[in-house]
N, C-alpha and C positions, 0 to 999 in steps of 0.2 A: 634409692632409685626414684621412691614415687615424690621424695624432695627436690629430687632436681627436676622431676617432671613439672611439681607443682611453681619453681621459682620461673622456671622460663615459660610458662603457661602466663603467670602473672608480669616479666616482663612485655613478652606481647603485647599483652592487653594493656601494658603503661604504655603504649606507644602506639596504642588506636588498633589493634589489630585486634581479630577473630579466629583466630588459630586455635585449635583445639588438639591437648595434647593426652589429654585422658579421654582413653578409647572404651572406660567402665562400661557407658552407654549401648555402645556399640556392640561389645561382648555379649550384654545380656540378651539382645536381638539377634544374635549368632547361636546362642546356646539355643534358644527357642528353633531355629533354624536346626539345630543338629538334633532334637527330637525325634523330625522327620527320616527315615531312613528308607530312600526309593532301593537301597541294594538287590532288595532281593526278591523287586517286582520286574516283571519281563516288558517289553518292550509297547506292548498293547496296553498294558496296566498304565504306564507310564502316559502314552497319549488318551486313554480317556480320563488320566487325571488332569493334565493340560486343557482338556473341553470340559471336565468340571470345573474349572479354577476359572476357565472364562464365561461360562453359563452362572455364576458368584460375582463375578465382577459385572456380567451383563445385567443381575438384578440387582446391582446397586450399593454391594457389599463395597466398605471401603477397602481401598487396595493396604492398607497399613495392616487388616487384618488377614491377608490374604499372605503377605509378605514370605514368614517363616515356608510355608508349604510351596509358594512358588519358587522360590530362591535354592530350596533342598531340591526340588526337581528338577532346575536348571542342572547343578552342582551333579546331580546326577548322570543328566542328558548328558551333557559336556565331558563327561568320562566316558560313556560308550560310545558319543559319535564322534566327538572332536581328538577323545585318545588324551583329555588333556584337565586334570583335577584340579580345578579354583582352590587355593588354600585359604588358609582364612584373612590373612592380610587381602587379597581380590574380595571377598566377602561380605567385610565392612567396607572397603572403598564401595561398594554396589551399593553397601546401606545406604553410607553417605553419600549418594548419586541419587536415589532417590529420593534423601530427603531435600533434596536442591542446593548441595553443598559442593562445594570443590575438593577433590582428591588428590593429594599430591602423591606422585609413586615413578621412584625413580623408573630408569630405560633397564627394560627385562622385568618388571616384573607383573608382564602383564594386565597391561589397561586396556588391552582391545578383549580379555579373555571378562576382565571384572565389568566389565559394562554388557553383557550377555543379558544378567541376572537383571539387573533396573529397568532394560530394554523390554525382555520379556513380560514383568511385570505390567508394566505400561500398556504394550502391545496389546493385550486381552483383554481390553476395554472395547476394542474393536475401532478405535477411532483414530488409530497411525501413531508413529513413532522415528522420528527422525532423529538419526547418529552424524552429525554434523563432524565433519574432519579437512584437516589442510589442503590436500591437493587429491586430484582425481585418481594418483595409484593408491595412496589407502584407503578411498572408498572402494573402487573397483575391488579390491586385496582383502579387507575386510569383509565386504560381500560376500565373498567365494568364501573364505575362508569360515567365518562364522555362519554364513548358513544353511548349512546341515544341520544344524543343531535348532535354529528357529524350524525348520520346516517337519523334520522331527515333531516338534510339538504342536505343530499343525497351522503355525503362521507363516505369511508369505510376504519375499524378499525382496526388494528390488534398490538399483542402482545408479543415479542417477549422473552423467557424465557431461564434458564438454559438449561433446558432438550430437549428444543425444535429441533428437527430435520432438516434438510437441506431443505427436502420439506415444511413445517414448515417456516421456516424463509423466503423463498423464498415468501409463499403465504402474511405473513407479514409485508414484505417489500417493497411487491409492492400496499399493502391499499394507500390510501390518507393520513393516519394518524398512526405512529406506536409507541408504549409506548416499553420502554425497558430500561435497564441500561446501564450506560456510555460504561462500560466494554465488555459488549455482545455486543454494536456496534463495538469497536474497535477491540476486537478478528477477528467478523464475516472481518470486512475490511483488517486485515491483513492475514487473512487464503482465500481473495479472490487473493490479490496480489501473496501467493504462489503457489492458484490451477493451473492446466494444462492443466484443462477439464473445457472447458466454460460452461458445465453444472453444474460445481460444483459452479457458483459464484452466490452469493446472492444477494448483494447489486446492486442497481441499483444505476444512476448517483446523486451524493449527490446533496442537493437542498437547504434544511433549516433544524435548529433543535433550539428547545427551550431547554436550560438546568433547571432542575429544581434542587434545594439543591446542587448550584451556586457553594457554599463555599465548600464542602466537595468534590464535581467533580472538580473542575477547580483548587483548592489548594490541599487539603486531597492527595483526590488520585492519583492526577497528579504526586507526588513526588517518587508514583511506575510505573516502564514503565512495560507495556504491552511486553511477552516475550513467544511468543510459541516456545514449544522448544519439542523433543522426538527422538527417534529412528528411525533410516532410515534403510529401507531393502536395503540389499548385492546386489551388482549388480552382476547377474548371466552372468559370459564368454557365449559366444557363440561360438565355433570353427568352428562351420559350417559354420554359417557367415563370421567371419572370412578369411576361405577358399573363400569364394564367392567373398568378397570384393577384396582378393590378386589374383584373378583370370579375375577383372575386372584393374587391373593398365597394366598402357601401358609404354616398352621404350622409353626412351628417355624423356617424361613427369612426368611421377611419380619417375623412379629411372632412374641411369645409369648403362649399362652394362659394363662389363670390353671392349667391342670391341666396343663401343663407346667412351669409355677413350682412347683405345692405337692410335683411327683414328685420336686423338686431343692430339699429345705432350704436349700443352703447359695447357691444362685441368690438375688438380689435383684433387686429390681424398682421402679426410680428413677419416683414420683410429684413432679411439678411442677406447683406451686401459684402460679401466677402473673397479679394484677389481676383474675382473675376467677373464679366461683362455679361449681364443677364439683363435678357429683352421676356416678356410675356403680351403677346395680343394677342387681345380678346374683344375690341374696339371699344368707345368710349374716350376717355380722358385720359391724354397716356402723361406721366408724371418722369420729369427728367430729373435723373441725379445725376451732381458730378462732385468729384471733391479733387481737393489738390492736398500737397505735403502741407502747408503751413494752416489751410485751413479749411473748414467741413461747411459748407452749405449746401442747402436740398432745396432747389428749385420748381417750383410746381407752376405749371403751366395750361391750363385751362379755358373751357368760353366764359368761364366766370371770374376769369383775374388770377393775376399771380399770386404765388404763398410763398416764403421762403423761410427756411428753419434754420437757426446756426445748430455742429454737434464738431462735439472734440472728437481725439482719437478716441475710439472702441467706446464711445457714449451713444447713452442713449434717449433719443430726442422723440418729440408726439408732436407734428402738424394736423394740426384741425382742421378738415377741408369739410365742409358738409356733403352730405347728411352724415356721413360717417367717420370716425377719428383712427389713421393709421399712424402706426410707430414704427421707427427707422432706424437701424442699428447700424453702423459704419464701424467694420474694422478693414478698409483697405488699405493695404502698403505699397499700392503704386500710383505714379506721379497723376495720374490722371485716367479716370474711369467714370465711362457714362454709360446708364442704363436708363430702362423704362418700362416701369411696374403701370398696371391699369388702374384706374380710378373707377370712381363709381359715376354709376349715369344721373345727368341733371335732368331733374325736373322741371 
């Protein structure tokens, strides 16, 4: 027997796989597990060994050493409240759940009863444990159903559903133990990433999760991404504000004045002529642009004589007019546009 264990063990593995088919491993952390015998402590005994076991894990003890004595406690609970005795095939799937592996176990024999044991374990860190599963009746089903048996040892349950509410999920995500589907975790974790208002967030800092119906969460439905999507409200202008804030900029730091440009000749001051017809008076020397489709000239018009600039499309040209040097950028796309920026004053 342990040759044909051994030959399809090593076909797998010629075929890339990780399958493990010798359970040696596993037994010997079972036997250590059946050391422990809760039979023939009463029901008080039982939950102040559940607040020892998490008063050990709260100082720090690693939970691997903890294993045997929580796992024999569970196996215990589970027979006086659930009415229902993990065997040892449930036993080692727990081991191997906790050690981060996948359990394969056929329908009946019990995966919702063998993932108690891992949960619990986890749970007495005090920092949550999420049982992730397909649709909202086996979370609901498993709730009810397994938790007498967590509350029993003194951890607390919650469920989290379609319909469920913000205050709702809030109260059930911070139990020790929370059943829910894949989906409604990842929605609620991408809709905390968007909220604004730290009240709005639900989940608290992730810790551990069991997945249960493996193949349909982690394959199935993994091939659809998770995608909130809807309608956003207009942002409403404020002009008041508005007002407020252009009432709060200072010269020289936020913008420049034309009499801080003329006090600095060699400063320039980038005008952008773009699809549409901009006038600024301030009196002085007013500077007419016009341009057409085939081609760009900047006509300046002043008591000291005309200037005229050629510029192609979307270039960028400098007319020298004293005392000061402005630059002219033209990207207009229609047939004809005339405007009239200020100059500086002659002396």
């Amino acid at each position: 027997m342990r040759l044909i264990t051994r030959l399809r063990e090593y076909f797998h593995l010629a075929r890339g796989g990780a399958v493990e088919f010798e359970l040696g491993p596993y037994r010997r952390v079972l036997a250590s597990i059946d050391e422990h015998d809760f039979e023939g402590a009463d029901d008080e005994q039982l939950k102040h060994k559940s607040g020892e076991l998490a008063a050990r894990a709260g100082d720090g003890v690693a939970l691997e050493r903890l294993l045997p004595e929580a796992f024999a406690l569970v196996r215990e609970t589970s027979h006086r409240v659930l009415a229902m005795q993990p065997f040892d095939t449930q036993m080692i799937a727990g081991i191997a759940m906790h050690q981060g592996k996948l359990a394969e176990m056929p329908t009946g024999e019990g995966k919702t009863l063998a993932a108690v044991a891992p949960v619990y374990l986890s749970a007495i860190t005090g920092r949550g444990v999420h049982v992730l599963t397909f649709n909202d009746y086996l979370a609901r089903r498993d709730a009810q159903w397994m938790g007498p048996a967590y509350r029993f040892l003194g951890l607390s349950v919650g469920c989290v559903q379609q319909q469920t509410d913000i205050a709702g999920r809030k109260d059930a995500y911070t139990c020790d133990v929370t059943y829910l589907t894949a989906k409604q975790a990842g929605f609620d974790y991408l809709r905390d990433h968007l909220s604004t208002d730290p009240s709005d967030l639900v989940h608290r800092p992730l810790n551990y999760a069991i997945v249960d119906e493996a193949d349909s969460i982690l394959i199935d439905e993994a091939r659809v991404p998770l995608v909130i999507a809807g309608s956003t409200e207009a942002v409403q202008a404020d002009p008041a504000r508005a007002v407020r804030l252009v009432g709060e900029l200072l010269p020289d730091r936020d913008f420049k004045t034309m009499t801080s440009i003329l006090a600095c000749p060699q400063d320039t001051t980038n005008y952008r002529v773009a699809d549409t017809l901009r006038s600024i008076n301030s009196g002085g020397t007013s500077f007419n642009i016009s341009s057409s489709i085939g081609c760009r000239r900047l006509h300046c018009a002043s008591p000291s004589g005309p200037a005229t600039g050629d510029f192609s499309s979307q270039s960028l040209g400098t007319l020298n007019s004293e005392p000061s040097a402005y630059n002219f950028q033209f990207a207009s796309r229609t047939k004809h546009r005339k405007g009239a920026l200020p100059g500086p004053p002659l002396e």
